[in-house]
C-alpha positions as CSV (number, residue, x, y, z in Angstrom):
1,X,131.7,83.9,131.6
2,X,131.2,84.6,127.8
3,X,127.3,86.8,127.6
4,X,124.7,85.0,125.6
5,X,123.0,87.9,124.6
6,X,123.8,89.2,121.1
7,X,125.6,92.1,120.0
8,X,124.0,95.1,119.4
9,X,125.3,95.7,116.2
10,X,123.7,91.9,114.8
11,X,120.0,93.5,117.1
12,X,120.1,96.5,115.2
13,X,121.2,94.4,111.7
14,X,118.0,91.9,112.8
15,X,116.1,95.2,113.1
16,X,116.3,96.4,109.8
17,X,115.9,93.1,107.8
18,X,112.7,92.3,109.9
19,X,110.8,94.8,107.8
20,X,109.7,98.7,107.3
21,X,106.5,97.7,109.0
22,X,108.2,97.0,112.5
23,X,110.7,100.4,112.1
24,X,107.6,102.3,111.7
25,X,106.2,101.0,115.0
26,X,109.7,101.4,116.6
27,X,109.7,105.1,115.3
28,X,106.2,105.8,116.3
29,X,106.6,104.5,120.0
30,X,109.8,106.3,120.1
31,X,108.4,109.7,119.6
32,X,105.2,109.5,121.6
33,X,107.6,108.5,124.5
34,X,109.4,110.9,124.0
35,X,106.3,113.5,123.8
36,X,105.6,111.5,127.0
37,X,108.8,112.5,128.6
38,X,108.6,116.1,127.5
39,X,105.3,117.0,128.6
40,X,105.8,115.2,132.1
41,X,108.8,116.8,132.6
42,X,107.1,119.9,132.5
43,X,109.7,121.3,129.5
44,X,106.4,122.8,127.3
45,X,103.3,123.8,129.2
46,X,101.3,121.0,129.7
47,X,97.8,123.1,129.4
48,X,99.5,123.7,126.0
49,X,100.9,120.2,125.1
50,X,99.5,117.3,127.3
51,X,101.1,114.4,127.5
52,X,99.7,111.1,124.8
53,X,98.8,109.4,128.0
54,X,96.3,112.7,128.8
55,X,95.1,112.5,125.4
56,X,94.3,108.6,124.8
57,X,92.2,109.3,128.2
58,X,90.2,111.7,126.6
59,X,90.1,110.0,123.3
60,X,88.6,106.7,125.3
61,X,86.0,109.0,127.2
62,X,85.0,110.5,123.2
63,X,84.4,106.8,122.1
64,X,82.8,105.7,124.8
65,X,80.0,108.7,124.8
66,X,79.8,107.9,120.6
67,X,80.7,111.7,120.3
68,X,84.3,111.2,118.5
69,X,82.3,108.4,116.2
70,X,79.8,110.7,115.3
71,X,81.8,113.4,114.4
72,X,84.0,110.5,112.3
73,X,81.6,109.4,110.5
74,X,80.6,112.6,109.2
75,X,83.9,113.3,108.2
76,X,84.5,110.5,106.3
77,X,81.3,110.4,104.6
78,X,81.7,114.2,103.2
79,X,85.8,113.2,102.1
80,X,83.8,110.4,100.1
81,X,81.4,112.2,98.4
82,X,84.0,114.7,97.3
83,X,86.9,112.6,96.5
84,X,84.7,110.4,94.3
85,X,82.8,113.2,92.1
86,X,85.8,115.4,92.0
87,X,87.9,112.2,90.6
88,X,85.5,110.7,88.4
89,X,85.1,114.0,87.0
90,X,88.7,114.9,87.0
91,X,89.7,111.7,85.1
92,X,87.0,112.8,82.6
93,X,87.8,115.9,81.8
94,X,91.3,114.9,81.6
95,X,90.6,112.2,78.9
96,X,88.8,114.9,76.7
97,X,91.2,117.4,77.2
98,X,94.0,114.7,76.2
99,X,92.2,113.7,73.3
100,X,90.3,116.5,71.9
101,X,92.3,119.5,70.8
102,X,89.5,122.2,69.9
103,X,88.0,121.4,73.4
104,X,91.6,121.1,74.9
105,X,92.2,124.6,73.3
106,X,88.9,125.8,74.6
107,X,88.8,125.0,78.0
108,X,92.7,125.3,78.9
109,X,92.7,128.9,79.5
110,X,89.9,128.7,82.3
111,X,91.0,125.2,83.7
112,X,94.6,126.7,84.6
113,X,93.3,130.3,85.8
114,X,91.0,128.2,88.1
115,X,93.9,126.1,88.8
116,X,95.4,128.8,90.1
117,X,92.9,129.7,92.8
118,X,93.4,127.7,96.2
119,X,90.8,126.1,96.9
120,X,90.3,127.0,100.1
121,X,89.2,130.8,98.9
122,X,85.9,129.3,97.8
123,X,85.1,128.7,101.3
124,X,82.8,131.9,101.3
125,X,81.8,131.5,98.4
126,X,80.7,127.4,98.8
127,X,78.5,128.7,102.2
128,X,76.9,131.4,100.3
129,X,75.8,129.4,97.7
130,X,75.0,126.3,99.2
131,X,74.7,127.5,103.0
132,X,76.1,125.6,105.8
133,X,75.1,121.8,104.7
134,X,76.6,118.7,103.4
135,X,76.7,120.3,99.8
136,X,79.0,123.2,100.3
137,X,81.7,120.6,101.9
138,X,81.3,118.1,99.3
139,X,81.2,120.6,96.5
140,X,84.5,122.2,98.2
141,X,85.9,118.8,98.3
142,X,85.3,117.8,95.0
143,X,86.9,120.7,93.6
144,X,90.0,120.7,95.1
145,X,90.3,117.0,94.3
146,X,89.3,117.6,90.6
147,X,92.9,119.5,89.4
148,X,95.7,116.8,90.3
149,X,94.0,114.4,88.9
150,X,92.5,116.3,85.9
151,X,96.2,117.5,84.8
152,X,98.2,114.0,86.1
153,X,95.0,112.5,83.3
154,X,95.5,115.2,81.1
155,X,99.5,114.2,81.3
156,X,99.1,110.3,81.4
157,X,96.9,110.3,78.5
158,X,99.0,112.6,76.2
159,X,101.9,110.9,76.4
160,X,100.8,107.7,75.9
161,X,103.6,105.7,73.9
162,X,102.4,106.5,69.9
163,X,104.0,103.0,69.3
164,X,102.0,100.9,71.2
165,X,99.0,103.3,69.7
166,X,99.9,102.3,66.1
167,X,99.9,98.9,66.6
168,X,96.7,98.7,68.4
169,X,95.4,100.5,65.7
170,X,97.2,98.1,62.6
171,X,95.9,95.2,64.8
172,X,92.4,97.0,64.3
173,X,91.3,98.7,67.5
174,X,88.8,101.1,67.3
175,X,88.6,105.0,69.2
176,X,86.9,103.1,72.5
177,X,88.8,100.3,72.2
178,X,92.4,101.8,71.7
179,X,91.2,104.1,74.7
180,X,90.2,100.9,77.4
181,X,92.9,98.5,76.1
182,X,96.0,100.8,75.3
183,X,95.9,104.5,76.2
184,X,93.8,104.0,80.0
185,X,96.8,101.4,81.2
186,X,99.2,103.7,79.7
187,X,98.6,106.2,81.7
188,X,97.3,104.0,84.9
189,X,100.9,105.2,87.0
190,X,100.1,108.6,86.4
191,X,95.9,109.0,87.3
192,X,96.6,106.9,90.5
193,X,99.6,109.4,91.4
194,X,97.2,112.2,91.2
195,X,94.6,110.2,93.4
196,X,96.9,109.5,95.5
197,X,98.1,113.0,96.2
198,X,94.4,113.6,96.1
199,X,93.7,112.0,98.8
200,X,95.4,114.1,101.3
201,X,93.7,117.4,99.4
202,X,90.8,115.9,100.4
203,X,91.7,115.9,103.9
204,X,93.0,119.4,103.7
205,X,89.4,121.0,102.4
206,X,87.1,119.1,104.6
207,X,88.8,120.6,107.6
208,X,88.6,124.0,105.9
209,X,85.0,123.3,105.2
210,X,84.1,122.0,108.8
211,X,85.5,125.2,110.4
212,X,84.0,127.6,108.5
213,X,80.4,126.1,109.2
214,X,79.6,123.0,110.5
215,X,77.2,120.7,113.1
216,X,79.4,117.7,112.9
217,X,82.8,116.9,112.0
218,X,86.1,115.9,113.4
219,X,87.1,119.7,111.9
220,X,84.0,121.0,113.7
221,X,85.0,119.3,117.1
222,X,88.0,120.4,116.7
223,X,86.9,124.2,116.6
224,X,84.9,123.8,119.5
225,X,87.0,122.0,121.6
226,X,89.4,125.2,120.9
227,X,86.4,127.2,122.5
228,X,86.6,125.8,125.8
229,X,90.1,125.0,125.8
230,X,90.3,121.6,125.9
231,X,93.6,121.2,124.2
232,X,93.6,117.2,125.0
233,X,90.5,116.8,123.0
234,X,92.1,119.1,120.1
235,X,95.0,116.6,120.1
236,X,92.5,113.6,119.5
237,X,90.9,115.1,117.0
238,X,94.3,116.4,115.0
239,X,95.3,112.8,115.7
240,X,91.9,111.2,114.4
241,X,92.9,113.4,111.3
242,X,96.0,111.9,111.1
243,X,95.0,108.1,111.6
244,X,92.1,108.7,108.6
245,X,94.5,110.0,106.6
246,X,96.8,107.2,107.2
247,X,94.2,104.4,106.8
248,X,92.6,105.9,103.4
249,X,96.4,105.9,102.1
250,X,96.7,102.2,103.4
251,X,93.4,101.3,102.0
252,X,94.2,103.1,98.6
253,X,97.7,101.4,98.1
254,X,96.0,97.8,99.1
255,X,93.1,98.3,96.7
256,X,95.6,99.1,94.1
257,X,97.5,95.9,94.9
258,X,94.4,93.8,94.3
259,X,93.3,95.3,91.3
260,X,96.5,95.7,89.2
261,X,98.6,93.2,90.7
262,X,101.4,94.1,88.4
263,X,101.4,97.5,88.6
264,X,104.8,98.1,91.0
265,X,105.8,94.3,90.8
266,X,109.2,95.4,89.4
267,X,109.9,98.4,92.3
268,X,108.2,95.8,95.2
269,X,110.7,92.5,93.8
270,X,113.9,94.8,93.5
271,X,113.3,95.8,97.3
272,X,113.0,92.2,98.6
């Protein structure tokens, strides 16, 4: 008697036409099961890797005290802080640098030896100046956010298309306008690739920050979850890292949608 169920080469076909979004769920299950498997089976330590189930126990027990929340929402409020001064400034300085050569010529030397130092070395340096508060991780933040997109502003804005400048300029445009209408959307690809990348700098500084002094953070509860060895609580919080990280790309790549609807229209049609 002939099998109604389909083929699994026209399942795994359906699969891959029903979307990336549903491949990245398959993929996701398919590795914490696997962790699953692993850490029950006993293959790695489980003091030393407990299994997802272990962890999402220990994650619920976090939210429901408010602990992981509070720590959270720390977190997120000192990535804010940063990203925003350290991009609004970047974007800035990558303007005049673009458009001003005596103060490109100036400052060049000291933005790229700068450049050059991680970020993460003026850790020390942050808490002795500003001590263990919210203003040594914010200033750390802002910092390391500051280069990528002061030089992907630096390189959008200098190589704006000089035809589209000249016209602007026969059509009458002026310094502010020719800079708003022409030269800014120019070079729109390039400042949100280096907010974008940005981003997950971001990330990256306020964990350095947290550890090196902190009251509150997920960086923070991280560290002291080390301290008493609770490895399942480590895992939440290097997974709370991960989800924020995750969500603040989603969120950045949605608000981009919204606000320049036409900005990848030509990549997102020829992949439909």
């Amino acid at each position: 008697m002939p099998s109604n169920n389909p083929p699994p080469g026209l399942m795994l076909r359906a699969l891959f036409q029903s979307g990336p979004a549903l491949l990245g769920i398959v993929g996701t299950a398919a590795f914490f099961i696997l962790w699953e498997v692993v850490a029950r089976l006993e293959f790695v330590n489980p003091a030393l890797l407990p299994p997802p189930s272990r962890v999402v126990a220990a994650a619920y027990e976090l939210v429901v005290s408010g602990e992981l929340m509070r720590h959270l929402a720390a977190s997120i409020w000192r990535a804010l802080l940063g990203f925003l001064f350290g991009s609004v400034t970047g974007i800035a300085v990558g303007i005049a640098t673009a458009r001003m050569p005596v103060f490109r010529h100036m400052s060049d030397p000291l933005l790229q030896m700068f450049r050059a130092i991680p970020s993460i070395a003026f850790v020390p340096l942050a808490i002795f100046w500003f001590g263990i508060g919210e203003t040594s991780k914010v200033f750390l933040i802002a910092w390391g956010v500051f280069f990528p997109i002061w030089v992907n502003t630096f390189l959008g804005v200098r190589d704006c298309n000089p035809l589209l400048m000249r016209a602007a300029s026969t059509l009458g445009a002026g310094r502010l306008q020719m800079l708003w209408s022409v030269i800014l959307p120019g070079a729109l690809p390039l400042i949100l690739a280096g907010l974008r990348i940005s981003l997950a700098v971001a990330l990256v500084l306020l964990v350095a920050a947290e550890l090196a002094g902190a009251t509150a953070g997920v960086g923070y509860f991280i560290q002291i979850s080390a301290q008493v060895f609770r490895v399942d609580q480590m895992f939440v919080g290097l997974l709370t890292l991960g989800l924020l990280g995750f969500c603040a790309d989603l969120l950045f790549v949605t608000a981009v949608q919204l606000l320049f609807p036409w900005y990848g229209a030509e990549s997102r049609a020829a992949r439909r």
